[in-house]
C-alpha positions in Angstrom: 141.4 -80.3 -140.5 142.6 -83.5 -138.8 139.6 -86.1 -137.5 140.3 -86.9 -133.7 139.4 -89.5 -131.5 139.2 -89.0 -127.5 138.1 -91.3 -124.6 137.3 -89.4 -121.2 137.2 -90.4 -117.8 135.9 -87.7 -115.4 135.7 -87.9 -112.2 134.0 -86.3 -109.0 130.1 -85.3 -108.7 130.0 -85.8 -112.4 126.4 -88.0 -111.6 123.1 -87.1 -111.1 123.8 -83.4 -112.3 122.7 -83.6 -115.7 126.3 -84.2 -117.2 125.4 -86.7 -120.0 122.8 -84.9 -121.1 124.7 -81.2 -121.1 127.7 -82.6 -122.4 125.5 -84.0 -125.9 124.1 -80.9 -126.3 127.7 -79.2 -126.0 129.0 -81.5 -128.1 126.0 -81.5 -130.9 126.9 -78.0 -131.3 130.4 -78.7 -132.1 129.2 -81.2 -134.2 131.2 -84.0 -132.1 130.0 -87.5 -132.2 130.4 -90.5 -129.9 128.7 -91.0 -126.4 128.7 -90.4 -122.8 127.4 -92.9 -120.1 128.1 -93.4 -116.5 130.4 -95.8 -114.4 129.5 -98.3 -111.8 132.4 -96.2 -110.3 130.8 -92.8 -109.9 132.8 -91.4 -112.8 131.7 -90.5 -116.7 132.9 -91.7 -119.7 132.4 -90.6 -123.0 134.3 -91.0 -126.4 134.6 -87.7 -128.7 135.4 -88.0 -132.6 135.5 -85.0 -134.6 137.8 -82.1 -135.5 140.7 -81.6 -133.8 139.9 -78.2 -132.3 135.9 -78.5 -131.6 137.2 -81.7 -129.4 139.6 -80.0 -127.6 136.5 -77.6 -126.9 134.4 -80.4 -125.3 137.1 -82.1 -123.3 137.8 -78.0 -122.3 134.0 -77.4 -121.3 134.5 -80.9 -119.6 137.0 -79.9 -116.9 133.7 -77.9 -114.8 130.6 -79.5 -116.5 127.1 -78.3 -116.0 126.3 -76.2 -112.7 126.4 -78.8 -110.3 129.1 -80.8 -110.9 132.6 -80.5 -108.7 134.8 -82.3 -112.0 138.3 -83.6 -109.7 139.6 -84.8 -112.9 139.8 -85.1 -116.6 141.7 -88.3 -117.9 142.5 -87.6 -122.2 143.1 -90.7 -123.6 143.8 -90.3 -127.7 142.6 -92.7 -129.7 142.3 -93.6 -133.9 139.5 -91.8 -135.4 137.5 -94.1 -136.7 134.2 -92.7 -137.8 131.9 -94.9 -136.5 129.7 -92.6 -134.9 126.5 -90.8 -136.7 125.5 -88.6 -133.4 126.4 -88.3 -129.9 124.6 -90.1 -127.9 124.2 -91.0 -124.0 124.9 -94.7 -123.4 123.1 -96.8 -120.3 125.6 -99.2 -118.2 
């Protein structure tokens, strides 16, 4: 199956709602890797690598987020895989 690459911007209350922290554990058990962190702007980014499909399942689970969060929108930007991740992680500023 085809190795992906994804960078996310979401935006709305995506802060201060746990959405880091649920989207690793989502993403764990997809067996994605890469890393989530928040914006000076008040949005989350996060870059996916894995499987084609499980991706698409994380940037799908990513459109509403934990309870909580009001996601306005979902920017998919596709990138090369590159591999370079081990786990996902959450990443500070």
């Amino acid at each position: 199956m085809a190795k992906v690459r994804a960078n996310l911007i979401i935006s709305g209350k995506v802060q201060g709602v746990f959405f880091r922290s649920t989207m690793e554990q989502v993403a764990s058990e997809f067996g994605i890797t890469g890393w989530a962190k928040n914006r000076t702007d008040g949005k989350v980014e996060a870059v996916l690598e894995g499987n084609k499909e499980n991706v698409d399942k994380v940037i799908e689970w990513s459109h509403h987020g934990p309870p909580g969060a009001v996601v306005k929108n979902v920017e998919v930007n596709w990138e090369e895989y590159t591999g370079e991740f081990k786990t996902f992680s959450i990443q500070y500023f």
